[in-house]
C-alpha positions as CSV (number, residue, x, y, z in Angstrom):
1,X,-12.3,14.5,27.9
2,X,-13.7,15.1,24.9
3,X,-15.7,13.8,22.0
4,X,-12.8,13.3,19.8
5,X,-10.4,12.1,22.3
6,X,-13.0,9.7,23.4
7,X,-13.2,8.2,20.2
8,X,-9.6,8.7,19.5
9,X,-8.8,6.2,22.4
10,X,-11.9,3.7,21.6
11,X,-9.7,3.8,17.7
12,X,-7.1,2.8,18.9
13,X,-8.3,0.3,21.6
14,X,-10.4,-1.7,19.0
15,X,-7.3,-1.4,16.6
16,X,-5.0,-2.9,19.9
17,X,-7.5,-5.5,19.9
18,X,-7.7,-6.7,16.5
19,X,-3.9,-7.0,16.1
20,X,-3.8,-9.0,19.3
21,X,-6.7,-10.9,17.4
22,X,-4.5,-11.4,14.7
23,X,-1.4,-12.1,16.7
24,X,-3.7,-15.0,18.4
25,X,-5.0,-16.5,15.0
26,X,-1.2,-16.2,13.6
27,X,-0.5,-18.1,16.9
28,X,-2.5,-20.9,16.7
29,X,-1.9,-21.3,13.2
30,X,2.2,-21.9,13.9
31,X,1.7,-24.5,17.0
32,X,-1.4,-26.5,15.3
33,X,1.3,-27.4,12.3
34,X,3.0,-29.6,15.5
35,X,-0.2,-32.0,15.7
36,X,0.1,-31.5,19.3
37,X,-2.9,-30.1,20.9
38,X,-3.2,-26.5,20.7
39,X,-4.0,-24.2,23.9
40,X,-5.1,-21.1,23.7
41,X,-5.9,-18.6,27.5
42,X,-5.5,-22.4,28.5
43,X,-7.9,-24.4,26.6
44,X,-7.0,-26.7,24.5
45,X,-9.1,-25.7,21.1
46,X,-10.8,-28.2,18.5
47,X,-10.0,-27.3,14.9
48,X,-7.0,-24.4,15.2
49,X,-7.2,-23.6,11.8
50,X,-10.6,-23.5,11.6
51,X,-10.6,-21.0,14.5
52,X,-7.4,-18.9,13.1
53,X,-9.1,-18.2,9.9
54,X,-12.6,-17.2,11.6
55,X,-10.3,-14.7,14.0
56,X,-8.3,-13.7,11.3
57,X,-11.2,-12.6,9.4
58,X,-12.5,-10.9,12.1
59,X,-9.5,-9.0,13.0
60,X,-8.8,-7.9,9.1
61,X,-12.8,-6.6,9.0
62,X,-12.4,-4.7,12.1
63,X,-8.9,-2.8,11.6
64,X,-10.6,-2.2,7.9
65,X,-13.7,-0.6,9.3
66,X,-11.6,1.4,11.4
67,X,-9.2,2.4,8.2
68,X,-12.7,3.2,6.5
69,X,-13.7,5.8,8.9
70,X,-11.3,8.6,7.6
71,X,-12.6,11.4,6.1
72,X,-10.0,10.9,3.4
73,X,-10.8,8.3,1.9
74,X,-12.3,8.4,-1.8
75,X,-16.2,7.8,-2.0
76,X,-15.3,5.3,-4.9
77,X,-12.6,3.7,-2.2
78,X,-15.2,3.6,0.8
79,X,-18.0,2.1,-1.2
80,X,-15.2,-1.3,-2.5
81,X,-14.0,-1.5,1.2
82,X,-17.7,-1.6,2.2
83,X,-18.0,-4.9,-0.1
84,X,-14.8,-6.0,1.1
85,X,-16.3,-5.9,5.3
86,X,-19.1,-7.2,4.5
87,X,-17.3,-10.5,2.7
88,X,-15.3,-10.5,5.6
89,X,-17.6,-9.9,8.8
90,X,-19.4,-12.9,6.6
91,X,-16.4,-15.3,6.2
92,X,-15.9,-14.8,10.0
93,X,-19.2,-15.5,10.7
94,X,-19.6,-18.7,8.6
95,X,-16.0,-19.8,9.9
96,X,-16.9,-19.6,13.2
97,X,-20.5,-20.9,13.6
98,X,-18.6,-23.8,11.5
99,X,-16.1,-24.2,14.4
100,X,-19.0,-24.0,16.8
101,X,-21.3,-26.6,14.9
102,X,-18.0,-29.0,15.0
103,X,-17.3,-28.5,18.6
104,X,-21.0,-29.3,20.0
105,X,-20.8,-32.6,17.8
106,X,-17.5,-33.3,19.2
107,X,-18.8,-33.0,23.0
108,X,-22.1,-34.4,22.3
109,X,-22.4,-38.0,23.8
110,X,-22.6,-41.1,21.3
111,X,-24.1,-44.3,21.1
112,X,-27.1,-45.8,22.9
113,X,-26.0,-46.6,26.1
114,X,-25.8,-42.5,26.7
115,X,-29.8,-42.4,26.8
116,X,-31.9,-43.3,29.7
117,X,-35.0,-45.0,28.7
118,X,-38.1,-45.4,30.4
């Protein structure tokens, strides 16, 4: 195989991957609008929308990084996408340590009672 199939197929893989990221966050999106509680691979997930928009943010920064990689793309182009990943991959990032600073605090045990004392 070579260099430019290899990297042909890892294109195309990460691009599968981001739809499907998309497809998820899209997902979760629809069935959180219910108020029942949303699974997702079969856990149930604490703030949907929260999530969607990290994933979806993720998933739009990866498919453009991958449209950013043609050679034909204008310089002046490449250099406003560059901005445009870079609000992205930080939105995602933001969203999602959010999410993750909401969750702990959720599972974290409350009260006194929870604390053994000596």
């Amino acid at each position: 195989m070579t260099y430019e199939a290899a990297a042909t197929a890892l294109d195309i893989l990460l691009a599968s991957a981001a739809v499907a990221l998309l497809g998820c966050a899209a997902w979760t999106v629809i069935h959180s609008r219910r108020g029942s509680t949303v699974r997702l691979f079969g856990r149930p997930v604490r703030y949907p929308r929260l999530w969607a928009a990290g994933a979806a943010c993720m998933g739009f920064y990866a498919l453009l990084g991958l449209g950013n990689l043609t050679e034909a793309t204008p310089s002046a182009l490449r250099t406003l996408t560059r901005w445009i990943d870079a609000v992205l991959l930080l939105a995602a990032l933001l969203l999602l340590v959010a999410r993750w600073i909401l969750e702990y605090r959720a599972r974290r045990p409350h009260g006194h009672d929870q604390h053994a004392r000596p």
